[in-house]
C-alpha positions as CSV (number, residue, x, y, z in Angstrom):
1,X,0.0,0.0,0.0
2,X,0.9,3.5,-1.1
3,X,-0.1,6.9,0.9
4,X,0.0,10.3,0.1
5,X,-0.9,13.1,2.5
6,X,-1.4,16.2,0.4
7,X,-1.1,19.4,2.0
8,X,-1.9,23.1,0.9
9,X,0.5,25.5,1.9
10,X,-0.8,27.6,5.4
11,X,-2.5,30.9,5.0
12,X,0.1,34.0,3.5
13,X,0.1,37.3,3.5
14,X,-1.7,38.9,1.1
15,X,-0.9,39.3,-2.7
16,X,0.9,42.3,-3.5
17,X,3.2,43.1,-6.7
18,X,6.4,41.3,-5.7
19,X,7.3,38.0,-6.6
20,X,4.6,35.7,-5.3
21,X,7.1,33.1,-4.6
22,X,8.2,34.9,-2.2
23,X,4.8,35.5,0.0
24,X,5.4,34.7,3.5
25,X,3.1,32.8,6.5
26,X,0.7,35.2,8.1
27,X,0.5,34.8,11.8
28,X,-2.5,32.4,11.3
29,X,-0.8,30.1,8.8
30,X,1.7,29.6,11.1
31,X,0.0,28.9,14.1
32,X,-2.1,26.2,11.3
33,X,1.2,24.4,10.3
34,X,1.9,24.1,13.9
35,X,-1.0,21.9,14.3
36,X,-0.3,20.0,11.4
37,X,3.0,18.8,12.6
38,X,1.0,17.1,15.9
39,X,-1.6,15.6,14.5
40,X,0.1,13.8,11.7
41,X,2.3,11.9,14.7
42,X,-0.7,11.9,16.8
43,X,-2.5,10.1,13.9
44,X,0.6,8.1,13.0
45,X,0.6,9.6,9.3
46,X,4.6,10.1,9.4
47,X,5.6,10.8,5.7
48,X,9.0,8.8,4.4
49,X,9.7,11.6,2.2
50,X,8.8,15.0,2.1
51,X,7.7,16.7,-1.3
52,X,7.3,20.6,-1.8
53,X,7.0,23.6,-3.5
54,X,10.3,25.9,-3.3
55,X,7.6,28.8,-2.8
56,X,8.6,30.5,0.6
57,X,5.3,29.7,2.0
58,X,5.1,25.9,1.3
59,X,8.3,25.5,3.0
60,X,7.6,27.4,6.0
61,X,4.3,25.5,6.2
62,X,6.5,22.3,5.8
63,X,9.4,23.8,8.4
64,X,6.9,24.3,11.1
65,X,5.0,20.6,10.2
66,X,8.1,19.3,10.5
67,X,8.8,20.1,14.1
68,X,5.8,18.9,15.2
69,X,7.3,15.2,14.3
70,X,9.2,12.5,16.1
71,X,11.8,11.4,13.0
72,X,13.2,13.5,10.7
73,X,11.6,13.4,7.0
74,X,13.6,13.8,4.0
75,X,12.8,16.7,2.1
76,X,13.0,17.4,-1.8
77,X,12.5,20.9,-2.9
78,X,10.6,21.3,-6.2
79,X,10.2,24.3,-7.8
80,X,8.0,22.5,-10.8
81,X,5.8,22.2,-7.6
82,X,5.1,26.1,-7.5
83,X,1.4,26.9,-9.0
84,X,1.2,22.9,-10.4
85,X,-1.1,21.3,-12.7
86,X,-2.5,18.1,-11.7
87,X,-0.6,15.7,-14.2
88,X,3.0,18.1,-12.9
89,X,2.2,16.9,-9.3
90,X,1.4,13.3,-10.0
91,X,4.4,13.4,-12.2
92,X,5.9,14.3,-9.1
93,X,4.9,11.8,-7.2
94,X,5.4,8.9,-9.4
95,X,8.8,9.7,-9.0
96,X,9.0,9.0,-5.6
97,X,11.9,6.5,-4.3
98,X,10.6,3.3,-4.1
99,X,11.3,2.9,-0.4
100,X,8.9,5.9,0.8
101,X,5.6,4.1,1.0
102,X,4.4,7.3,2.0
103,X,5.0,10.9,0.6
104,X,3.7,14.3,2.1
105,X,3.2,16.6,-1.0
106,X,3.2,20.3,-0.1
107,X,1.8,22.5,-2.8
108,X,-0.9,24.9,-4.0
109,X,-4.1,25.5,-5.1
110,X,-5.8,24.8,-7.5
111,X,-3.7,22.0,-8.3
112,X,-3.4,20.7,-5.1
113,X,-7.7,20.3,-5.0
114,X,-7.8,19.1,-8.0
115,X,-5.2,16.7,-7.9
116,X,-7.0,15.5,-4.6
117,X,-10.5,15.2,-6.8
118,X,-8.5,13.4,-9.4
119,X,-7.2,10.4,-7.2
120,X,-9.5,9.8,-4.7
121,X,-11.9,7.1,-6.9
122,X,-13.6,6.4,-3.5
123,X,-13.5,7.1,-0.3
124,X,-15.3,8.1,3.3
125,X,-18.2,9.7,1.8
126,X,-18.6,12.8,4.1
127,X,-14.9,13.4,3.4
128,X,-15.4,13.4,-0.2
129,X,-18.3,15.9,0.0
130,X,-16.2,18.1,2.4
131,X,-13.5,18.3,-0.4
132,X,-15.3,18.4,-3.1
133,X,-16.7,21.6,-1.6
134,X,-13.6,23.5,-0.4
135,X,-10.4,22.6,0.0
136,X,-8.8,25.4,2.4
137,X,-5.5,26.6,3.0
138,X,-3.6,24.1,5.3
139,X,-6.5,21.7,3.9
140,X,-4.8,18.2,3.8
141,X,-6.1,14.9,2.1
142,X,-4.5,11.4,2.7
143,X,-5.4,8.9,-0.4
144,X,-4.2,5.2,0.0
145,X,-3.3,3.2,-3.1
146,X,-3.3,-0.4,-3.2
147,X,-0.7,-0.2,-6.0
148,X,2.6,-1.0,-4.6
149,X,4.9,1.1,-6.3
150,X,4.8,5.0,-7.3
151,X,4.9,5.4,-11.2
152,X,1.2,2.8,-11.1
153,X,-0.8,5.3,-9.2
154,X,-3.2,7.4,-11.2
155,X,-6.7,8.7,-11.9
156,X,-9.4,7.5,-9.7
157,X,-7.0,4.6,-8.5
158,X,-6.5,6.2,-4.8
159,X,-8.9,5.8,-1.6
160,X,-9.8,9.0,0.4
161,X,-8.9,8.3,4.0
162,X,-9.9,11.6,5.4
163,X,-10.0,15.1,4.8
164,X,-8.7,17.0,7.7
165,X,-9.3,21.6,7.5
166,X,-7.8,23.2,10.4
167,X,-11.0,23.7,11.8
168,X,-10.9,20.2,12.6
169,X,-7.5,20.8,14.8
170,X,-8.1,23.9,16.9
171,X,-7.4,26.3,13.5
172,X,-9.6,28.5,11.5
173,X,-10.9,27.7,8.0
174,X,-10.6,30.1,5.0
């Protein structure tokens, strides 16, 4: 079995006319990806490799989920991550090693949602509405595959475990 745990990147300051790349946490998102960290260890979903964009905010969101865990996570920076189509991140991901059996994706929207809508065949039903509907900053999905290795994963193939909003963990949704 195969698991990914996609993440959107914590809540940012506002656009402005600088390089969007370069946006930053706001105080919110970072208090979010605290809480991410946690809960993933509480919930036993530790990542064998870490995915993400090289946008500053996906890997500050990463950073702080990253203390919150009791191993370290190896980390792979992509910057074809940044502002993704779905069929870039799956690319992505069906590059993976074939010794992480599970990957933590960190990455943006709309590709991240869609990407998430793409896999997920099935899944818990009230999850699937939930997603379907929204899928907030610091939103995270966690599909299981019953391929067993990366590059056979694809479209509708994936099982949606849950989908967690930080609502759900003491946070605030967009």
């Amino acid at each position: 079995m195969l698991r990914v745990i996609l993440l959107r990147h914590a809540k940012a300051v506002p656009h402005s006319s600088s390089n969007d790349r370069a946006r930053n946490l706001n105080k919110r998102g970072e208090g979010d990806a605290d809480r991410i960290g946690p809960y993933l260890e509480a919930e036993g979903l530790r990542p064998d490799l870490a995915i993400v964009s090289d946008a500053a905010r996906a890997r500050q969101t990463l950073e702080r989920v990253l203390q919150g865990l009791t191993r370290a996570v190896p980390v792979r920076i992509e910057p074809k991550v940044y502002d993704a189509a779905p069929s870039t991140l799956l690319a992505s991901m069906r590059a993976a090693p074939g010794n992480a059996r599970s990957l933590l994706l960190v990455g943006h929207n709309p590709g991240m949602a869609e990407l998430a809508l793409e896999l997920a065949g099935s899944g818990e039903p009230t999850s699937l509405a939930r997603m379907k509907a929204k899928f907030p900053t610091s939103g995270l999905a966690v599909i299981d595959f019953e391929q067993a290795a990366w590059p056979a994963i694809g479209s509708g193939g994936g099982y949606l475990e849950r989908f967690v909003t930080p609502a759900q963990i003491g946070g605030e949704d967009d």
